[in-house]
DSSP file (Angstrom, degrees, kcal/mol; ACC not computed):
  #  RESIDUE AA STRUCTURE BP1 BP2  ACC     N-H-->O    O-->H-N    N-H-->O    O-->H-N    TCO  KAPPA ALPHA  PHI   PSI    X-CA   Y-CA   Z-CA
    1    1 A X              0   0    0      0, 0.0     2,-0.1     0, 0.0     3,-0.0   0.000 360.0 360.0 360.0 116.3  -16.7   21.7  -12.4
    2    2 A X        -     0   0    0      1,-0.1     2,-0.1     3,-0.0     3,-0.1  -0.604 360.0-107.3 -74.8 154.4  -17.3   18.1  -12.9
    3    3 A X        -     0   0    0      1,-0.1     2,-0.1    -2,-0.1     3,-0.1  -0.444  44.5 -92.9 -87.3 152.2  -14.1   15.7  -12.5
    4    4 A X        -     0   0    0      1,-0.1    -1,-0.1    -2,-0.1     0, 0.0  -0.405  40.4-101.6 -88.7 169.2  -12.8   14.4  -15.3
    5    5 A X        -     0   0    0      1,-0.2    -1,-0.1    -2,-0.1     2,-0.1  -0.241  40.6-108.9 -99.0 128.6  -13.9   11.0  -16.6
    6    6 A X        -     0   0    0     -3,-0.1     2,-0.3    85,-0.0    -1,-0.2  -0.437  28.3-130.3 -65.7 144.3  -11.5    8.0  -15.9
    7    7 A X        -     0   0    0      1,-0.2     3,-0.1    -2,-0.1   150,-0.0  -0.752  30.5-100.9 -96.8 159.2   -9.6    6.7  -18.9
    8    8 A X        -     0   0    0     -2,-0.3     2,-0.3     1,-0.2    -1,-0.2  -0.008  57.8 -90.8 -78.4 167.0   -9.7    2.9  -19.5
    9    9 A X        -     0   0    0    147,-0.2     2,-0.6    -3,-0.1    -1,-0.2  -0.721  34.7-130.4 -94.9 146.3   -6.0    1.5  -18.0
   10   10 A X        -     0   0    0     -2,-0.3    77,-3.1    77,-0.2     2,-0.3  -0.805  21.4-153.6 -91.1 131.3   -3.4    1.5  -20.6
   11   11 A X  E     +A   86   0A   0     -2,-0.6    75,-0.2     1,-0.2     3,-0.1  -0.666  18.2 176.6 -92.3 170.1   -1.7   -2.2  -20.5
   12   12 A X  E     +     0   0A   0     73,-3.2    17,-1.6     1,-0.4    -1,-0.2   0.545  67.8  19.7-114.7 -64.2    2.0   -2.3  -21.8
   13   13 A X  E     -AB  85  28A   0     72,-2.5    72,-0.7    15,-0.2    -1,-0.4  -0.441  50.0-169.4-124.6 178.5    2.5   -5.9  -21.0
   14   14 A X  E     +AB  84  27A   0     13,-0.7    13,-2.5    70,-0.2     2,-0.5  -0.969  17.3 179.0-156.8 154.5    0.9   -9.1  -20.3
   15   15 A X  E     -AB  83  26A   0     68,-1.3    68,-0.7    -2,-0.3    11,-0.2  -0.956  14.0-163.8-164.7 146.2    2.9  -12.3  -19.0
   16   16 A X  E     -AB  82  25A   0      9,-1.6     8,-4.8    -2,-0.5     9,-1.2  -0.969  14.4-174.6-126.7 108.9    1.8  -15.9  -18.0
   17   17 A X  E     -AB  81  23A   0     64,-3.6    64,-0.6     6,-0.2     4,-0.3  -0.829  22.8-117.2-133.2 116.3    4.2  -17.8  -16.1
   18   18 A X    >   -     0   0    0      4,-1.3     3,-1.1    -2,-0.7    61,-0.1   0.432  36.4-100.0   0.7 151.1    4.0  -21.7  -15.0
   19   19 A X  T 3  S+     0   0    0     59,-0.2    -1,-0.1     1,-0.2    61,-0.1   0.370 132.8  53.8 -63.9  -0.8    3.8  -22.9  -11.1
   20   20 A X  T 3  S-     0   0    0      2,-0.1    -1,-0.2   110,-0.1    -2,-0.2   0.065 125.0-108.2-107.3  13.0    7.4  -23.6  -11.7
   21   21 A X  S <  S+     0   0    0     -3,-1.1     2,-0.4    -4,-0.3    -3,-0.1   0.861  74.2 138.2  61.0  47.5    8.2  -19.6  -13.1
   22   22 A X        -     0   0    0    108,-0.1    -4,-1.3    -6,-0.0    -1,-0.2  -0.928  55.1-117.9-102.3 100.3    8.6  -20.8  -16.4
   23   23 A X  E     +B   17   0A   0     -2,-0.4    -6,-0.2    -6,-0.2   114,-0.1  -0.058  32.4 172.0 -67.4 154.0    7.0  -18.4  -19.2
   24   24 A X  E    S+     0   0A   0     -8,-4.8     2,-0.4     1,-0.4    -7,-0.2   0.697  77.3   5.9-121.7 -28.1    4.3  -19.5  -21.3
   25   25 A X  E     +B   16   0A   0     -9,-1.2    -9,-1.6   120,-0.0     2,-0.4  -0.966  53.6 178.9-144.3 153.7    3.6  -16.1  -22.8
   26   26 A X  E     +B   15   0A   0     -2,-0.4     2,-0.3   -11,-0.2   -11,-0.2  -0.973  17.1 171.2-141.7 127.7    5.3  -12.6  -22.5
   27   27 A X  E     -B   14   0A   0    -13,-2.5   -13,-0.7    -2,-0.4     2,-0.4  -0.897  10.4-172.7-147.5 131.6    3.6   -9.9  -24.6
   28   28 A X  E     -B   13   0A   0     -2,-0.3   -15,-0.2   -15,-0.2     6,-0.1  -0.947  11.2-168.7-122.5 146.9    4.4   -6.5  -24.4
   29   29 A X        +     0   0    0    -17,-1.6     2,-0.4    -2,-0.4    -1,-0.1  -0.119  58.9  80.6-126.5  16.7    2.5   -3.9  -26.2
   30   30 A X  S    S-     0   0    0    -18,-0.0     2,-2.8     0, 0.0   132,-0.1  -0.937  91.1 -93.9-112.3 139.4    4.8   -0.9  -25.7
   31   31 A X  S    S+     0   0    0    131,-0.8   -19,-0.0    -2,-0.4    -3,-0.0   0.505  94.7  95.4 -49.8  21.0    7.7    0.6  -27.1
   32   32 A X  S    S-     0   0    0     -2,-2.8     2,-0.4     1,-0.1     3,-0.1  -0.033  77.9-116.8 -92.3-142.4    9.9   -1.1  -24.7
   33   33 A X    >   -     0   0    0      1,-0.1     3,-1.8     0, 0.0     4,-0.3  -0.949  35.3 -78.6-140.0 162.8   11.6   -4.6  -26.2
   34   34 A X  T >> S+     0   0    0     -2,-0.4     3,-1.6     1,-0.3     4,-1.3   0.787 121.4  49.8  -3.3 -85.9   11.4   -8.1  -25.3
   35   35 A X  H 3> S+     0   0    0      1,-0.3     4,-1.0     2,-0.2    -1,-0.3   0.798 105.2  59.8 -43.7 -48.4   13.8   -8.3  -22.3
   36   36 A X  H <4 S+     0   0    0     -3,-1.8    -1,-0.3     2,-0.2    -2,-0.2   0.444 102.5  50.5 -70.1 -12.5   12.2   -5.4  -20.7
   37   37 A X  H X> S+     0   0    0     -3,-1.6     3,-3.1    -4,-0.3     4,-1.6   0.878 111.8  48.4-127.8 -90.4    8.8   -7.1  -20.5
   38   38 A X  H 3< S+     0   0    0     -4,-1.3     4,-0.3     1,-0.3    -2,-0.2   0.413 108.8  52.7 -80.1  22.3   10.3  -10.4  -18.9
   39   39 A X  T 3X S+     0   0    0     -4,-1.0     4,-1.7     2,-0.2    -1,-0.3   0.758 106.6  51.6 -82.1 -46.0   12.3   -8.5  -16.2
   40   40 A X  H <> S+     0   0    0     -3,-3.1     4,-1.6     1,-0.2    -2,-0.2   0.942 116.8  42.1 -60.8 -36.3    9.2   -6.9  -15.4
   41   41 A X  H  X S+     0   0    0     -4,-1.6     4,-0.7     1,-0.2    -1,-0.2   0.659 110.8  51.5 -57.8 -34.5    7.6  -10.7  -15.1
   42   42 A X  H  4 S+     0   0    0     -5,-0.3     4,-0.3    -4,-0.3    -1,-0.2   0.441 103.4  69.1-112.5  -2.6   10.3  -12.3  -13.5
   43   43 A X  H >< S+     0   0    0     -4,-1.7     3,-1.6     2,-0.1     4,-0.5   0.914  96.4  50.5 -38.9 -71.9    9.9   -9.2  -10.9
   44   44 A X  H >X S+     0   0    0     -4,-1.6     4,-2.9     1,-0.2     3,-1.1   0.746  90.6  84.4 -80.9 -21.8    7.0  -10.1   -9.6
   45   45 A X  H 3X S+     0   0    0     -4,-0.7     4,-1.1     1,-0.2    -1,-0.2   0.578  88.7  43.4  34.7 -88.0    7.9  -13.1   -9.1
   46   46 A X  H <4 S+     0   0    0     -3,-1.6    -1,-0.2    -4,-0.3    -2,-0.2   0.640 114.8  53.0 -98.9  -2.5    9.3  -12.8   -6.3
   47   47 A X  H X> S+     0   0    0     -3,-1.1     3,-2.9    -4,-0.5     4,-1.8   0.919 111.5  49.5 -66.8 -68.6    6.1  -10.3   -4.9
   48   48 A X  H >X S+     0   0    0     -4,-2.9     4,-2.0     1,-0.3     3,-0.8   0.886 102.3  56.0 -64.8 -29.6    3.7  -12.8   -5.8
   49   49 A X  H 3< S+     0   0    0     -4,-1.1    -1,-0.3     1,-0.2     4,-0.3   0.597 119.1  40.7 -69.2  -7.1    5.4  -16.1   -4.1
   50   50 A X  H <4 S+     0   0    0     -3,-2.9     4,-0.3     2,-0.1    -1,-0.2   0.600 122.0  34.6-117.0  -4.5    5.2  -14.0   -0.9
   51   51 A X  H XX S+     0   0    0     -4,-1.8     3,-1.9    -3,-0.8     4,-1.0   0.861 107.6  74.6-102.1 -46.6    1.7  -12.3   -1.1
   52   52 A X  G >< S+     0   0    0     -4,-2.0     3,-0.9     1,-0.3    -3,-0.2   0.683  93.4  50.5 -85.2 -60.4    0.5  -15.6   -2.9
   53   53 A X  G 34 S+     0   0    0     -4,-0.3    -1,-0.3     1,-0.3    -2,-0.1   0.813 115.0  42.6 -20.8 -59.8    0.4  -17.7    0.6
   54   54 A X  G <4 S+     0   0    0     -3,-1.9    -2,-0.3    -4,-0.3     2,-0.3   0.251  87.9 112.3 -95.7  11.2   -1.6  -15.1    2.5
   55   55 A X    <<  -     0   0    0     -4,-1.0     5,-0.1    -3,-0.9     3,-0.1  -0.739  45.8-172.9 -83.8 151.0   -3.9  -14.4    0.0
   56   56 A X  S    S+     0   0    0     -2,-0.3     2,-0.2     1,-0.0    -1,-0.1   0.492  78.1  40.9-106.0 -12.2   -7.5  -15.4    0.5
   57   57 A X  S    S-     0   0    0      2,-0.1    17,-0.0     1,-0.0    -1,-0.0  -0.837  87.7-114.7-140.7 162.5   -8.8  -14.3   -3.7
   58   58 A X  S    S+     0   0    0     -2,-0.2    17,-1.4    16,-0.1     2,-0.8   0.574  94.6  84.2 -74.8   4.5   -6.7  -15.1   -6.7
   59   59 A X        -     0   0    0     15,-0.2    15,-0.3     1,-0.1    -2,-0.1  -0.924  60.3-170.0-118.4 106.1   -6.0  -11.0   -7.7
   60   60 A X        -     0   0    0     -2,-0.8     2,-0.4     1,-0.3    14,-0.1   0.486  23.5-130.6 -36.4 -42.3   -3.2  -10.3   -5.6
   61   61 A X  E     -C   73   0A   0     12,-0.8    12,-1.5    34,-0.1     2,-0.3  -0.664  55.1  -6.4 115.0-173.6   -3.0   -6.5   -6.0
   62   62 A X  E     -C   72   0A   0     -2,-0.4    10,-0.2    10,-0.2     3,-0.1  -0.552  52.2-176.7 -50.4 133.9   -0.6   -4.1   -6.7
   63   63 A X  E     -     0   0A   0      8,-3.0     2,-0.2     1,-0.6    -1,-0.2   0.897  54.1 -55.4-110.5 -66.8    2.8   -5.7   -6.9
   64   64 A X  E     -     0   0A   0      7,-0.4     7,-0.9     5,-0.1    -1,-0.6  -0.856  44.3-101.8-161.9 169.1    5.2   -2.6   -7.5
   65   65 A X  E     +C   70   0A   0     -2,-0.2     2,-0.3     5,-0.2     5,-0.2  -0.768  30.5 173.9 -87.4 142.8    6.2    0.7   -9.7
   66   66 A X  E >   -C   69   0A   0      3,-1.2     3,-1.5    -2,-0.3     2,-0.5  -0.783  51.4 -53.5-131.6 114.1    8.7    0.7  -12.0
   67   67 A X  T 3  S-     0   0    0      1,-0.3     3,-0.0    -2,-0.3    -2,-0.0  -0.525 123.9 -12.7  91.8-110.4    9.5    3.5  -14.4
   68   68 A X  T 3  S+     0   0    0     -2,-0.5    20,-2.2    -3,-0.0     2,-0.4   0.310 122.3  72.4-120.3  -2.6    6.8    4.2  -16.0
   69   69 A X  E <   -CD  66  87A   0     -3,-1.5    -3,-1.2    18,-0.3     2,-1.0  -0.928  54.8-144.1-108.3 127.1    4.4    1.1  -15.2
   70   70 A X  E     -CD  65  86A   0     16,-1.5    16,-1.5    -2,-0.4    -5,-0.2  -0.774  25.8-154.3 -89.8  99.0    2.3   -0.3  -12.2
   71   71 A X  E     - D   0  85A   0     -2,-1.0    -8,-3.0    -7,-0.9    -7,-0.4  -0.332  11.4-169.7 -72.6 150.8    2.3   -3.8  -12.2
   72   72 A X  E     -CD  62  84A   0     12,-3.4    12,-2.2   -10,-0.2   -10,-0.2  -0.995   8.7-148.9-142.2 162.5   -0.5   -6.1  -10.6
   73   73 A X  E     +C   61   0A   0    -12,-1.5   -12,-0.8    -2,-0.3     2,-0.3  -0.404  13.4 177.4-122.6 165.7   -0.4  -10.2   -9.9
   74   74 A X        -     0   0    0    -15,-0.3     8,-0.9    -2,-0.2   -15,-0.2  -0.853  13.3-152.5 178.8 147.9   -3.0  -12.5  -10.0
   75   75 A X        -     0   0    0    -17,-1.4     6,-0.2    -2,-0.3     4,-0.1  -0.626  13.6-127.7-147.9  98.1   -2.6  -16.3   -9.4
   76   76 A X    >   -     0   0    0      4,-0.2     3,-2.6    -2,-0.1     4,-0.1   0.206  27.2-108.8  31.9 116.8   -4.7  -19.1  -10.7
   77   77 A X  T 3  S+     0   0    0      1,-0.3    -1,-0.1     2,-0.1     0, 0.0   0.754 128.3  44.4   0.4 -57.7   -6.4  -22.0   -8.8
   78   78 A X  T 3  S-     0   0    0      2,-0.0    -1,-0.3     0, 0.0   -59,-0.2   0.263 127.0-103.3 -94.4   7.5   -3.7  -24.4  -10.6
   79   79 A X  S <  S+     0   0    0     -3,-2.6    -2,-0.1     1,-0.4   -62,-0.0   0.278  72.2 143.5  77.7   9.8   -0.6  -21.6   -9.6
   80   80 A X        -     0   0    0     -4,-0.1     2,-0.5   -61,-0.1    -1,-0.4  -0.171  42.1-140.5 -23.0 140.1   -0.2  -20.0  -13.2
   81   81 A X  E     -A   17   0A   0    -64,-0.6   -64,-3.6    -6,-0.2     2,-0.6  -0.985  16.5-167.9-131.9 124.5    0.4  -16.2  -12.8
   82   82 A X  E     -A   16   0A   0     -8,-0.9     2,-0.4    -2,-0.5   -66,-0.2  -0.816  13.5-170.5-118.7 127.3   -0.9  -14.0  -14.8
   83   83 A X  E     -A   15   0A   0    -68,-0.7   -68,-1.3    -2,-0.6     2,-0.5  -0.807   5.8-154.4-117.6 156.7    0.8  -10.2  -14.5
   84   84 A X  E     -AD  14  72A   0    -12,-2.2   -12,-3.4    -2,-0.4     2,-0.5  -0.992   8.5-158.3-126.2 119.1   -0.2   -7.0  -15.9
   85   85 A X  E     -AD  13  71A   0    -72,-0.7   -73,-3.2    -2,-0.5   -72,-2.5  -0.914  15.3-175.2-111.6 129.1    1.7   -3.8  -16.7
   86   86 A X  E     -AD  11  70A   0    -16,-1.5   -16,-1.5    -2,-0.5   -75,-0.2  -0.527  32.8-111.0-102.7 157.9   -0.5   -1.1  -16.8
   87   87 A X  E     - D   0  69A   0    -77,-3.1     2,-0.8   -18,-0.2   -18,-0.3  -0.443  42.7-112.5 -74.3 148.5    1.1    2.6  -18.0
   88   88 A X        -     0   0    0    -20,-2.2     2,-0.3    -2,-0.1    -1,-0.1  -0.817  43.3-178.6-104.2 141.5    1.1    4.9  -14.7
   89   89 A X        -     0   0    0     -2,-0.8     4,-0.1     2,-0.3    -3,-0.0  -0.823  48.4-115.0-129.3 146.5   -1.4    7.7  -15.2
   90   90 A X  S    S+     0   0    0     -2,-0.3    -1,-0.0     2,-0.1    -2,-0.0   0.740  98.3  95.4 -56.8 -35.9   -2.5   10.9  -12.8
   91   91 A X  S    S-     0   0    0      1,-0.1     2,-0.4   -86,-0.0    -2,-0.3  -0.282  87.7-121.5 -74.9 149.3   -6.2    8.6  -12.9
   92   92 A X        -     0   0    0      1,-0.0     2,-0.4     2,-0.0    -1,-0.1  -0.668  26.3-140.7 -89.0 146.2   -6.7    6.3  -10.0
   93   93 A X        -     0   0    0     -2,-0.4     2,-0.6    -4,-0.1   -85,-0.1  -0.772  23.1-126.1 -97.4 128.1   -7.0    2.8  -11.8
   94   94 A X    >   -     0   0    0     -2,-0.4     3,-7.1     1,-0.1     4,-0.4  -0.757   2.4-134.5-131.1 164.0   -9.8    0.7   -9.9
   95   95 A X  T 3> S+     0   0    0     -2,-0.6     4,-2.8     1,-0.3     5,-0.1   0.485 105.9  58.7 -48.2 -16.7   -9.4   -2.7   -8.5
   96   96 A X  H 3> S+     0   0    0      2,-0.2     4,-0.5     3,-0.2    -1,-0.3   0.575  99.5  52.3 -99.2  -8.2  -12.5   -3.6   -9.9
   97   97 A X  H <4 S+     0   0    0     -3,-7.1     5,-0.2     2,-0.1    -2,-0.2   0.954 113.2  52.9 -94.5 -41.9  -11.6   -2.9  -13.5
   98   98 A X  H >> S+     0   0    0     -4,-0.4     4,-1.4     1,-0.2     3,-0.7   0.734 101.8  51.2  -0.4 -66.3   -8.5   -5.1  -12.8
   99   99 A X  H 3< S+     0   0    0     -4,-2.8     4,-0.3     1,-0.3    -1,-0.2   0.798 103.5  57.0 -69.4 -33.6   -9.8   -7.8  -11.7
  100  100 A X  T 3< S+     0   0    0     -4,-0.5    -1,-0.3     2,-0.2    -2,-0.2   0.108 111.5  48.1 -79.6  27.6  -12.2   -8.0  -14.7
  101  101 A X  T <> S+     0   0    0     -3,-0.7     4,-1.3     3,-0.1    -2,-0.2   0.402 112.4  49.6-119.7 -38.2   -8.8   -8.0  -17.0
  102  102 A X  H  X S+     0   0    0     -4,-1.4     4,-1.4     1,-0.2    -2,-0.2   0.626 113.2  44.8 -95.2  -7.1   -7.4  -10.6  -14.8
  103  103 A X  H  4 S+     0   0    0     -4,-0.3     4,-0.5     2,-0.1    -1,-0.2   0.778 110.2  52.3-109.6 -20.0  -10.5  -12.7  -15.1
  104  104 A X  H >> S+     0   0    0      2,-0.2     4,-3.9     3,-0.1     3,-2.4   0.926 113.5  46.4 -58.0 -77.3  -11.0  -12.3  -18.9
  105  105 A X  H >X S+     0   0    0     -4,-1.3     4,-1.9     1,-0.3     3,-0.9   0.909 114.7  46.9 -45.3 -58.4   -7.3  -13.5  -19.4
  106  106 A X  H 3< S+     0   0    0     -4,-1.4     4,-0.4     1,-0.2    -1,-0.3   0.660 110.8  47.3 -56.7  -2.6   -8.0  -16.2  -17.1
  107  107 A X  H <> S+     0   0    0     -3,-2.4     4,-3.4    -4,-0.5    -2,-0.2   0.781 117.5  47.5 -94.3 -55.5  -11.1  -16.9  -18.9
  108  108 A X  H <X S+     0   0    0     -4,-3.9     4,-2.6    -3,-0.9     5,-0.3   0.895 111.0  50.5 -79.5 -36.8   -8.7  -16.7  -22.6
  109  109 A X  H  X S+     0   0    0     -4,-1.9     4,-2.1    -5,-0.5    -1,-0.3   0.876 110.6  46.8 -87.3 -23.9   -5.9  -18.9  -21.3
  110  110 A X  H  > S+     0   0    0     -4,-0.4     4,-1.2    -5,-0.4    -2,-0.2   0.883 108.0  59.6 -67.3 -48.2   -8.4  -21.8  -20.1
  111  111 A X  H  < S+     0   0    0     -4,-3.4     3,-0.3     2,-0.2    -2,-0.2   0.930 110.0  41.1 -33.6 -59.9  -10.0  -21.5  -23.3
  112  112 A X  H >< S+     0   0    0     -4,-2.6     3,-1.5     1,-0.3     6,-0.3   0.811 106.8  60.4 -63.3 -41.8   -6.7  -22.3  -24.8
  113  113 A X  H 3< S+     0   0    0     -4,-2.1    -1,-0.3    -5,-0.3    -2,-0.2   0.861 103.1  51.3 -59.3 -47.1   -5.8  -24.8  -22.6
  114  114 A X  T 3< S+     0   0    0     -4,-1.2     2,-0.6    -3,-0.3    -1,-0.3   0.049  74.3 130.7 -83.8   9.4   -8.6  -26.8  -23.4
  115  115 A X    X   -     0   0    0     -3,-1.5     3,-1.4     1,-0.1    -3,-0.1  -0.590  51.0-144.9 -81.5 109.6   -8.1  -26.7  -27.5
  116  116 A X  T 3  S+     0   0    0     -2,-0.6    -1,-0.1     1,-0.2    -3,-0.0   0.502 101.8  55.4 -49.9  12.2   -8.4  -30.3  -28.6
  117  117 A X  T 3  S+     0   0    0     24,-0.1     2,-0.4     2,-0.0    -1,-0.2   0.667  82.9 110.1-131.3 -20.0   -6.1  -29.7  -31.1
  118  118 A X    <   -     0   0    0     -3,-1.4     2,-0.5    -6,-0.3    23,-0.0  -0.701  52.7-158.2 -11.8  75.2   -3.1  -28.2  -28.4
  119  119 A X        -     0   0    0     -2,-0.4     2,-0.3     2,-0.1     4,-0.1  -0.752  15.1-172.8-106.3 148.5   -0.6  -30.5  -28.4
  120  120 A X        -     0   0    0     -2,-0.5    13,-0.1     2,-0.2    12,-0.0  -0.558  31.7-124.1-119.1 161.9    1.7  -30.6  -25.6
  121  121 A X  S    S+     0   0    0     -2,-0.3     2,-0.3     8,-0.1    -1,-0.1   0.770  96.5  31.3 -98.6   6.7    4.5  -32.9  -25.8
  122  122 A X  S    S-     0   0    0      7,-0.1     2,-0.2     4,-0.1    -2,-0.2  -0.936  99.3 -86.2-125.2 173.8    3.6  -34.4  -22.8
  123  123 A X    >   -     0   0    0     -2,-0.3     3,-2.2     1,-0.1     2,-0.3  -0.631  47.4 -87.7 -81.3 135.3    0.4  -35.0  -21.2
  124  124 A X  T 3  S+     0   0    0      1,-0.3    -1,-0.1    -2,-0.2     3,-0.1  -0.386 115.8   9.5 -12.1  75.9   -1.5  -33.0  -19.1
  125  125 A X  T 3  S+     0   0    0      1,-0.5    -1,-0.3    -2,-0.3     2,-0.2   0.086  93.1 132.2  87.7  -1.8   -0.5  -33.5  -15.4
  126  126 A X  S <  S-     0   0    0     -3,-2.2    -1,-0.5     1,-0.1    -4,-0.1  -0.541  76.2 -82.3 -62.2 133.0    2.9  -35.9  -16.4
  127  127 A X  S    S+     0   0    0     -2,-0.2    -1,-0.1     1,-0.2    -4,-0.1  -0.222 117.8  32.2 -19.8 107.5    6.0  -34.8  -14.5
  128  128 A X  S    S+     0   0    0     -3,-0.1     4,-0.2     3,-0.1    -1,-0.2   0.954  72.5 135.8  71.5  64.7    7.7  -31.7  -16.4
  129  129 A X     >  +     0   0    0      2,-0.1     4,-1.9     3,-0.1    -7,-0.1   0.564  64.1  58.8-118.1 -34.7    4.6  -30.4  -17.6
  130  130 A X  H  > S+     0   0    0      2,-0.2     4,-1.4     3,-0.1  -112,-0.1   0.567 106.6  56.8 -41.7 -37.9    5.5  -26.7  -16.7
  131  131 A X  H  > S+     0   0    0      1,-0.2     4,-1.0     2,-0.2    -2,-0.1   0.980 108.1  43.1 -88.7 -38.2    8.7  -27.4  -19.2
  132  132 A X  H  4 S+     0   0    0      1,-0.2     4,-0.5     2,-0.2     5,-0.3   0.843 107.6  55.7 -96.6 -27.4    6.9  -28.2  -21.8
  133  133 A X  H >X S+     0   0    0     -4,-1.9     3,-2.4     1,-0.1     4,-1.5   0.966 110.3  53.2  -6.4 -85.3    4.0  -25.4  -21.6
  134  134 A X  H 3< S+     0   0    0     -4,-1.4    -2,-0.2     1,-0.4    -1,-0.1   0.525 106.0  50.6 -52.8 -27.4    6.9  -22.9  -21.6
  135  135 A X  T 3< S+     0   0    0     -4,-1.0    -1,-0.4     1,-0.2    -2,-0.1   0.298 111.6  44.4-105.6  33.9    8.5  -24.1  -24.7
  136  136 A X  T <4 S+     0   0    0     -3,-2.4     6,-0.5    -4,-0.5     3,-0.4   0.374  87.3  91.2-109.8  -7.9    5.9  -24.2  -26.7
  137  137 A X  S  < S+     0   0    0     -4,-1.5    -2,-0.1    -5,-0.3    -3,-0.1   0.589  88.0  46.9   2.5 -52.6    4.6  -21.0  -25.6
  138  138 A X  S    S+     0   0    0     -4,-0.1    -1,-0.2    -3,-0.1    -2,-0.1   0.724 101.9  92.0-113.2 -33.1    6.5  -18.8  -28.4
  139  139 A X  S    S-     0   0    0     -3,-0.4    -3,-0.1     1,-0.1     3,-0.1   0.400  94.3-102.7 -54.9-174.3    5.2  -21.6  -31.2
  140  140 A X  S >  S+     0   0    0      1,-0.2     3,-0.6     2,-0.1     4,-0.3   0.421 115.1  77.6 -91.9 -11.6    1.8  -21.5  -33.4
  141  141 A X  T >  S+     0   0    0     -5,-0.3     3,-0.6     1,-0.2    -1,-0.2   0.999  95.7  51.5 -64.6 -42.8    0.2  -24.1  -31.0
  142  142 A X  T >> S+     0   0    0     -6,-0.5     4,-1.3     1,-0.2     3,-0.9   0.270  78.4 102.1 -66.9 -22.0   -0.2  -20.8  -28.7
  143  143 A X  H <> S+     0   0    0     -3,-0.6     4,-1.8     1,-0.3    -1,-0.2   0.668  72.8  58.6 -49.7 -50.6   -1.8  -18.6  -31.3
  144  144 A X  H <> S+     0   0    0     -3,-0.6     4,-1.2    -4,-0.3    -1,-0.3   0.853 110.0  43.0 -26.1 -62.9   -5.4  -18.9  -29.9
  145  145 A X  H X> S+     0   0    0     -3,-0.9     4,-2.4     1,-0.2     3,-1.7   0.972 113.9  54.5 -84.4 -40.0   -4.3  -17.5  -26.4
  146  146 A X  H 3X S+     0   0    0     -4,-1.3     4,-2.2     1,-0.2    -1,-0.2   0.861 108.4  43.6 -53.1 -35.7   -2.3  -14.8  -28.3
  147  147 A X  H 3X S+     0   0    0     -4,-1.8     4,-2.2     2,-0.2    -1,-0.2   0.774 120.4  52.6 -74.0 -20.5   -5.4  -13.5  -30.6
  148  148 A X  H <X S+     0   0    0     -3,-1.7     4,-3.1    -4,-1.2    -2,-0.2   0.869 107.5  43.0 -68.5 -38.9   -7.1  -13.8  -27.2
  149  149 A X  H  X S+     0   0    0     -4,-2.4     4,-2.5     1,-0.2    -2,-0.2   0.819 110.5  55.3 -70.1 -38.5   -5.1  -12.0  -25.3
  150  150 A X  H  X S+     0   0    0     -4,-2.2     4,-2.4    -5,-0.2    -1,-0.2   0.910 100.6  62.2 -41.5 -68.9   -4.8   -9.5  -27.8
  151  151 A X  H >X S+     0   0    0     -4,-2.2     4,-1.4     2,-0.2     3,-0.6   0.853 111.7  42.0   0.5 -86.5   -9.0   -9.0  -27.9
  152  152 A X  H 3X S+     0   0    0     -4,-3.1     4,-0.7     1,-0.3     5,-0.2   0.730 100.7  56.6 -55.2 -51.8   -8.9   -7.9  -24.5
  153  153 A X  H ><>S+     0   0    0     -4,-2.5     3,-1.5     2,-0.2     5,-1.1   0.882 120.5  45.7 -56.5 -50.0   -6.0   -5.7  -24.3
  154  154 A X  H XX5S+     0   0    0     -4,-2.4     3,-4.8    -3,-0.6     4,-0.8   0.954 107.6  53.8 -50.9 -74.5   -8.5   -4.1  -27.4
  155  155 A X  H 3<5S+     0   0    0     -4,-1.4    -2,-0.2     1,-0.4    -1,-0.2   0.423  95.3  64.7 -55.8   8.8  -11.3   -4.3  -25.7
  156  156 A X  T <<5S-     0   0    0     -3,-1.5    -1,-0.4    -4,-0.7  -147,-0.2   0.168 120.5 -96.9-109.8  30.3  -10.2   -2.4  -22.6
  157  157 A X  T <45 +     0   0    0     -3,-4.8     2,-0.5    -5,-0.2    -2,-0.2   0.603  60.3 171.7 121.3  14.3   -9.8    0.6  -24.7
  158  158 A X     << -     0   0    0     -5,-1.1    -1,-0.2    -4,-0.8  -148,-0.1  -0.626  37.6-111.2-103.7 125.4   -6.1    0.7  -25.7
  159  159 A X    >   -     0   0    0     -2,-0.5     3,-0.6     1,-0.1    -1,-0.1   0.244  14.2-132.6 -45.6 139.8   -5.0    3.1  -28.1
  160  160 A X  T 3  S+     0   0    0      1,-0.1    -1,-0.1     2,-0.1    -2,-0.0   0.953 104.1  55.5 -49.1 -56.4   -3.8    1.7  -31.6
  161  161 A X  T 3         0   0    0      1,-0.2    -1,-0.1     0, 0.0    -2,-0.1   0.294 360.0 360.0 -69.0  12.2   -0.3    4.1  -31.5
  162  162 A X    <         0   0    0     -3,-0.6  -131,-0.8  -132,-0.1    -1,-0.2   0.461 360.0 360.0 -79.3 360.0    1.1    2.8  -27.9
């Protein structure tokens, strides 16, 4: 009997939050709402500021369970955190398909970051630069990372009806 063939990981959520914890995007792809999404975000948190030190690579790991999701951390050269909640499944999820999700998103948000046309209501590296990310986050300046983000979460295989 051959074992059966891993299914791609299903994400629920995706979250970017500042080197100051301030989010710059929250997207949840599940039936759960809004709130539920940046609890999960502001979770990890406090996992990733303590793994984040002793880590030697940006992908952090497994963070925690919750519920029905296994979150995992990843943390950026420039401290941006990008977290994932993936649906918990009987299939073992592996690190290496992870880490190529966490490097696509970092790939999508650098892209974005870099749109001449992004404007941020202060300049790049000015004092309170983290605030102003975060509130323009939810705006149309932000659209780009959202259609990006979006891609992948298709293109790792995730079902239309989630």
């Amino acid at each position: 009997m051959a074992p059966p063939a891993a299914l791609p990981p299903r994400i629920r959520a995706i979250a970017f939050i500042t080197p100051s914890n301030a989010p710059i995007l929250v997207r949840s792809y599940a039936h759960q709402n809004e709130l539920q999404c940046h609890y999960i975000a502001h979770m990890s948190l406090d996992v990733i500021e303590e793994r984040a030190p002793k880590a030697t690579d940006c992908y952090l790991g497994h963070l925690y369970s919750m519920e029905d999701v296994a979150v995992y951390g990843y943390i950026t050269a420039t401290r941006v955190k990008i977290v994932i909640a993936l649906a918990l499944a009987d299939a073992v999820v592996k690190d290496g398909d992870i880490i190529a999700i966490f490097k696509a998103l970092h790939t999508a948000y650098y892209q974005s970051l870099a749109n001449p046309f992004l404007q941020l209501s202060q300049p790049v590296g000015a004092e309170g630069q983290d605030y102003s990310l975060a509130v323009l986050a939810g705006g149309g300046k932000w659209k780009g990372l959202r259609m990006r983000v979006d891609a992948i979460r298709k293109a790792v295989g995730a079902a239309d009806d989630d």
